[in-house]
C-alpha positions in Angstrom: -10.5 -9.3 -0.9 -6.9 -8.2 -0.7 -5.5 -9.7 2.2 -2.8 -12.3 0.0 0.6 -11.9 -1.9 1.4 -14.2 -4.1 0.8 -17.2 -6.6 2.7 -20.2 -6.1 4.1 -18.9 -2.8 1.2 -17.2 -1.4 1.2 -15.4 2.0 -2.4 -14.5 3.8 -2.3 -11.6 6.7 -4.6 -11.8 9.4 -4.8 -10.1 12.8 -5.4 -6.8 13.9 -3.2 -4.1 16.5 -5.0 -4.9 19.6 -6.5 -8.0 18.2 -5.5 -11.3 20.0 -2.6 -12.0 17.5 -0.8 -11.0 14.3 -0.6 -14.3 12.0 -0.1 -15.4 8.5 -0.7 -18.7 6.3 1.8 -19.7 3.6 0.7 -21.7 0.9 2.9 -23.1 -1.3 6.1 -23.3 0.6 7.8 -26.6 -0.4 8.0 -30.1 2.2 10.9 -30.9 3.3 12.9 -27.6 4.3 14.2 -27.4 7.6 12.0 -24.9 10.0 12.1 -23.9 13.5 10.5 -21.2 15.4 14.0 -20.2 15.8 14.8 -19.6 12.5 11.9 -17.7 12.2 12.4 -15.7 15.2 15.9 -14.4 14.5 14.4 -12.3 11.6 11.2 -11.0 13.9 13.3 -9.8 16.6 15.2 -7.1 14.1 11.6 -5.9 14.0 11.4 -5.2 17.8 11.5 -1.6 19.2 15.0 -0.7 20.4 15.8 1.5 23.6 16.6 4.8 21.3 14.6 8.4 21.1 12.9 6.5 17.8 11.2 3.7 19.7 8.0 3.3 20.6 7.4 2.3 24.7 5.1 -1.0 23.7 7.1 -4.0 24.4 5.4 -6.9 22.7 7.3 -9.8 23.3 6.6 -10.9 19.6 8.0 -15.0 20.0 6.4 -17.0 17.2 4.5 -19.8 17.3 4.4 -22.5 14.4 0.7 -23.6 14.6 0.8 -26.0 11.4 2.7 -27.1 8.3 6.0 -28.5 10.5 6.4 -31.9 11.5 9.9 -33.3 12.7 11.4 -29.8 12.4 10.7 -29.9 8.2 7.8 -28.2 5.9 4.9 -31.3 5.3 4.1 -29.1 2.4 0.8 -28.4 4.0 0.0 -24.7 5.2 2.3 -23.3 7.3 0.4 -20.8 9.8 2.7 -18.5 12.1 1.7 -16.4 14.9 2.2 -14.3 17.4 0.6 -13.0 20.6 -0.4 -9.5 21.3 0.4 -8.9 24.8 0.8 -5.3 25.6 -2.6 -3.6 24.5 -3.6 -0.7 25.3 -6.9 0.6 24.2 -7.6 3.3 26.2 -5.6 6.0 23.8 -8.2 5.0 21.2 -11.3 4.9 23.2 -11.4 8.5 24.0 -11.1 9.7 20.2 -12.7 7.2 18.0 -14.4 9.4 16.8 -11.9 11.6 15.9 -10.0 11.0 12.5 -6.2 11.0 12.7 -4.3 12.8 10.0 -2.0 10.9 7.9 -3.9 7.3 9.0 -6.5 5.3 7.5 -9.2 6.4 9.7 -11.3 7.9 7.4 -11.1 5.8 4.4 -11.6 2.7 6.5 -14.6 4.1 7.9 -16.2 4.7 5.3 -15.2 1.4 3.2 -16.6 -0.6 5.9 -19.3 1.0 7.3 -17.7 2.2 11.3 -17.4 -1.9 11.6 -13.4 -1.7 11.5 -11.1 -2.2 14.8 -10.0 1.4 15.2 -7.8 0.2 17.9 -4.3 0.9 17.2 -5.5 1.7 13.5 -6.3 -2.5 13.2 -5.2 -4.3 10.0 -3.9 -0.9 9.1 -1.3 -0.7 11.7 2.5 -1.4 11.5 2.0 -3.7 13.9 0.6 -6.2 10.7 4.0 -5.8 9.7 5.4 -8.6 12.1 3.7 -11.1 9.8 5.5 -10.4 6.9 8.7 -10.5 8.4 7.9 -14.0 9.9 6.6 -15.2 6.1 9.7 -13.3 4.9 11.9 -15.5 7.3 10.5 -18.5 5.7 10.8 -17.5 2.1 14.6 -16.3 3.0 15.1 -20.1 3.6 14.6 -21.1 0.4 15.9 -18.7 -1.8 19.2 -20.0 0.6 19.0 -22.9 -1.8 19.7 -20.4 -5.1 22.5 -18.6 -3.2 20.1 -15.7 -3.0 21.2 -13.1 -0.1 18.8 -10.2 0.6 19.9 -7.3 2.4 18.1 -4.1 3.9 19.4 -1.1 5.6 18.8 2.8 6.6 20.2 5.4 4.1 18.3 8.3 5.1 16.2 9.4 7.8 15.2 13.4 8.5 17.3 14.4 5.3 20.5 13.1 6.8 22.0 10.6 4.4 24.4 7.7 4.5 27.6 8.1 2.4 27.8 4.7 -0.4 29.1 1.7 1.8 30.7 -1.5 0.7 28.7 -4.9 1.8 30.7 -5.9 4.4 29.7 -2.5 6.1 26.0 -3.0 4.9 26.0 -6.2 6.1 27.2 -4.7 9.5 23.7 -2.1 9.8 21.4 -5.1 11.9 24.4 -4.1 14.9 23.2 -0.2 14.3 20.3 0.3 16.4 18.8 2.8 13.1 20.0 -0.5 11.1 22.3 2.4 9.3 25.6 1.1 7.8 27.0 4.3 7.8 28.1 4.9 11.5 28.4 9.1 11.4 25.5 9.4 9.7 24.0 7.2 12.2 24.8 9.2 15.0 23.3 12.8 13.4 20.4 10.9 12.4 19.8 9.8 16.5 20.1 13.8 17.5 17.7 14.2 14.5 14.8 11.9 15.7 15.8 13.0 19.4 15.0 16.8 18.5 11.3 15.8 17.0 10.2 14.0 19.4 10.9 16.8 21.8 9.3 18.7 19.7 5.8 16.2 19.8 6.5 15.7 16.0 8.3 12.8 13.9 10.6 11.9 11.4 10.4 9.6 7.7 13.2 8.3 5.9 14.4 6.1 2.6 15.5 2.5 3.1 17.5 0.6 0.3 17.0 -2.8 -0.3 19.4 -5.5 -2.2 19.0 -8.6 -3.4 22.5 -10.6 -4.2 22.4 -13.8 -6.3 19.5 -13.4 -8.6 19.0 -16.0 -11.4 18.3 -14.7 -14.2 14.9 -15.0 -15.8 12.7 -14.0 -13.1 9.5 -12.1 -13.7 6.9 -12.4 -15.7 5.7 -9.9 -18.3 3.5 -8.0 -19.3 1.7 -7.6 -16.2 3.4 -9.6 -13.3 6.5 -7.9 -13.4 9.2 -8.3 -11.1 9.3 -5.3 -10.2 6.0 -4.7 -10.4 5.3 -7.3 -7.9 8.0 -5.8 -5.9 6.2 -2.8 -5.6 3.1 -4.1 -4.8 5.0 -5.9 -1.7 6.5 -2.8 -0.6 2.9 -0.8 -1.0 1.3 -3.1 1.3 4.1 -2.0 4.5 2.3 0.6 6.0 3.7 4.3 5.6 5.3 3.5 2.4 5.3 6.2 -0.3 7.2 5.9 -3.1 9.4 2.7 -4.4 12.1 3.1 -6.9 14.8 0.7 -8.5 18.2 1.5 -9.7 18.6 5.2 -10.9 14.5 5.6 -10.3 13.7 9.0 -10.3 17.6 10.3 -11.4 17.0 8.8 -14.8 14.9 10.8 -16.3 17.5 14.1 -15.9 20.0 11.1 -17.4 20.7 10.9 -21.4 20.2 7.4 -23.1 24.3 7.4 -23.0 24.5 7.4 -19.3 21.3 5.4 -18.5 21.9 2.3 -20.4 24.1 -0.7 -18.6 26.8 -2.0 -21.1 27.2 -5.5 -20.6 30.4 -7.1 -20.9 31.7 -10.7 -20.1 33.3 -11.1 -16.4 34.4 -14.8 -15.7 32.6 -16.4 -18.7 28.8 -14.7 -17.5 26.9 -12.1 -18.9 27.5 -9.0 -16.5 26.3 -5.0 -16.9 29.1 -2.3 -15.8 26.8 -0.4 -14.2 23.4 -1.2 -12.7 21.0 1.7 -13.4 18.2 -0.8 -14.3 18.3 -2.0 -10.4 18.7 -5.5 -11.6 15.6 -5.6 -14.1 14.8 -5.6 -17.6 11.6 -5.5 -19.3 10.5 -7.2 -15.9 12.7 -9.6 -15.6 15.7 -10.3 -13.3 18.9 -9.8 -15.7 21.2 -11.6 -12.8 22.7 -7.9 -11.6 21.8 -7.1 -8.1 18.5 -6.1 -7.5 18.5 -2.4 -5.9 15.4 -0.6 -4.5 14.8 2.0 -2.5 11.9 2.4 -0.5 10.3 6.1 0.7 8.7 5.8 4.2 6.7 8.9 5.4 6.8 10.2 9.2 4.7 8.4 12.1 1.3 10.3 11.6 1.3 9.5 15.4 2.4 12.7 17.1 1.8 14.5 20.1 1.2 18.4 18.9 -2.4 19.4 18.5 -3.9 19.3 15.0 -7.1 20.5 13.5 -9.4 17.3 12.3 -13.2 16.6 12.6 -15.4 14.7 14.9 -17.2 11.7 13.0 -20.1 11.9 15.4 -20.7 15.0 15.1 -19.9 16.1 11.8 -17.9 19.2 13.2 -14.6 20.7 13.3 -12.2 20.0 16.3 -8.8 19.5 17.4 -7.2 16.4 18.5 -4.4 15.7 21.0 -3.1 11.8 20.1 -1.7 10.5 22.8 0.0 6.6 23.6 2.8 4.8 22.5 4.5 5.7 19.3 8.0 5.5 17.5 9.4 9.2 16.5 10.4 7.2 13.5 9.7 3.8 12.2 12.1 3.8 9.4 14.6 1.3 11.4 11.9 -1.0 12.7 10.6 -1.1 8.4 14.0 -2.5 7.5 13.0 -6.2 8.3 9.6 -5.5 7.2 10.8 -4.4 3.2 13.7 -7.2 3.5 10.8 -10.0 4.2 8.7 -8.6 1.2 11.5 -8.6 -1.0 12.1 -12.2 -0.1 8.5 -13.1 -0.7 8.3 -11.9 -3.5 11.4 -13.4 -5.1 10.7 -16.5 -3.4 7.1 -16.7 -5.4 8.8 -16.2 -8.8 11.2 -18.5 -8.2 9.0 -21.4 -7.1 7.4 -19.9 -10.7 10.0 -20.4 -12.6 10.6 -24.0 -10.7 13.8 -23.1 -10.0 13.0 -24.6 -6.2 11.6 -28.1 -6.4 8.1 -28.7 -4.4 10.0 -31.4 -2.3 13.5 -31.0 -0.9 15.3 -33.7 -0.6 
């Protein structure tokens, strides 16, 4: 089974699309940290659908609920389980070709792993609707990795091609105001017409978004196989739609020479510091106190309204399929919150690890 992230900080997913509710369990978080549903809920409405051309037109409500592990407003250090309500289901979309497989979703392979048993409703647990848990569990996790100093940041740099120029924080920490959570406010506006024009055109768009992590301590990780970036990756792999994951230069650093890859360090203010940060903040698996840069590839909504060639699992024969119902043009804003919580997760674990967060807060 599959369905948890973590070791020390460990985060279970449950709940399906058109289930009755999208949940996880924590284990592991720490007693004593202060926790309301409001907290959480600041984080989970970044998640919700805007009013743009990218949106889709189901309006879930998505308010948490805190079912256990709170008591007096702080952690008891028992499971925390967080919820929330699926209200706006609509099944009927899915009813009149469940039997058709859906290019670009799970369909097929989840068919066949399970036997025709799963909830092809909305795509189920394969849906970016799952999503909303990970951004409530990332809430929590955000909370203490507070206590290090540790700031995580997410944003839009490219959706449809269009890219973002390179923006200083204060403008990245600007993008939750942008309704494509883009810190770049030009690019933002191309990038609009861009999603406008495809789904006019029954079609969608993907995009890359770039994660940051500010304030790492040093030492995080743990080789050879639980890697911090490794485990990263394995975060960001889980987010629906995500197709590749790179940190630092990535990709760029293989057309690089050894001369222009490497970070020099020098001193800055008595610490340890690199003048450049190709690495994206890791070393052999381990934080090396640099900001931690990733960037994360998200593919276009398989949901779109043109006609596409497919087959009929009933009948084993070839057909087309029209996919109609509620879908975003492109889900790259809404997946900013979602690669943000993961990245907080994920740090969170490793530093509970490392016991650089003590099990009881005082």
């Amino acid at each position: 089974m599959g369905n948890s992230l973590g070791k020390v900080f460990t985060v279970t997913s449950f709940g399906e699309s058109h289930g009755r509710c999208i949940g996880v369990i924590i284990d592991g978080c720490p007693a004593g940290l202060p926790l309301t549903e409001t907290n959480i809920q600041t984080e989970l409405d970044k998640r919700r659908p805007g009013k743009g051309p990218a949106s889709t037109r189901r309006t879930e409500e998505d308010k948490v609920e805190i079912l256990s592990g709170v008591f007096n407003k702080r952690t008891t250090g028992a499971p925390l389980c967080l919820i929330v309500w699926n209200t706006d289901t609509d099944s009927s979309a899915y009813e009149r070709i469940k039997n058709l497989l859906r290019p670009g979703h799970a369909d097929y392979t989840a068919a066949m792993k399970y036997g025709g048993f799963n909830d092809y409703r909305g795509g189920g647990q394969f849906s970016g609707r799952i999503t909303a848990g990970f951004v409530m569990a990332g809430a929590v996790a955000k909370k203490l990795l507070g206590i290090l100093g540790v700031e995580i940041l997410a944003y839009t740099v490219e959706i449809g091609g269009i890219k973002t120029k390179v923006m200083d924080l204060t403008g990245i920490r600007k993008s939750d105001d942008n309704p494509l959570k883009c810190a770049d406010p030009v690019a933002s506006i191309k990038m609009l017409k861009a999603i406008e024009q495809a789904r006019s055109e029954g079609d969608s768009l993907g995009g890359i978004i770039e994660g940051m992590a500010l304030n790492v301590p040093v030492g995080l990780g743990e080789p050879v196989f639980d890697t911090l970036e490794g485990d990263l990756a394995k975060a960001f792999f889980a987010i629906p739609a995500v197709k590749g994951v790179e940190f630092g230069a990535g990709f760029s650093a293989a057309r690089m020479k050894g001369s222009q890859n490497n970070d020099r360090f020098v001193i800055k203010k008595g610490k340890i510091q690199t003048i450049s940060n190709n690495a994206g903040g890791i070393l052999g698996g381990i934080s090396d106190g640099m900001p931690i840069v990733v960037r994360v590839a998200v593919k276009p909504t398989p949901s779109i309204s043109q006609t596409q060639d497919t087959i009929n699992l009933a009948t084993m024969k070839n057909t087309e399929l029209d996919v109609r119902g509620r879908h975003d043009a492109c889900i790259v804003p809404r997946a900013v919150p979602v690669v943000a919580g993961m990245m907080a997760i994920v740090l969170c674990d490793f530093a509970l690890r490392a016991q650089l967060i003590p099990e009881v807060l005082k």
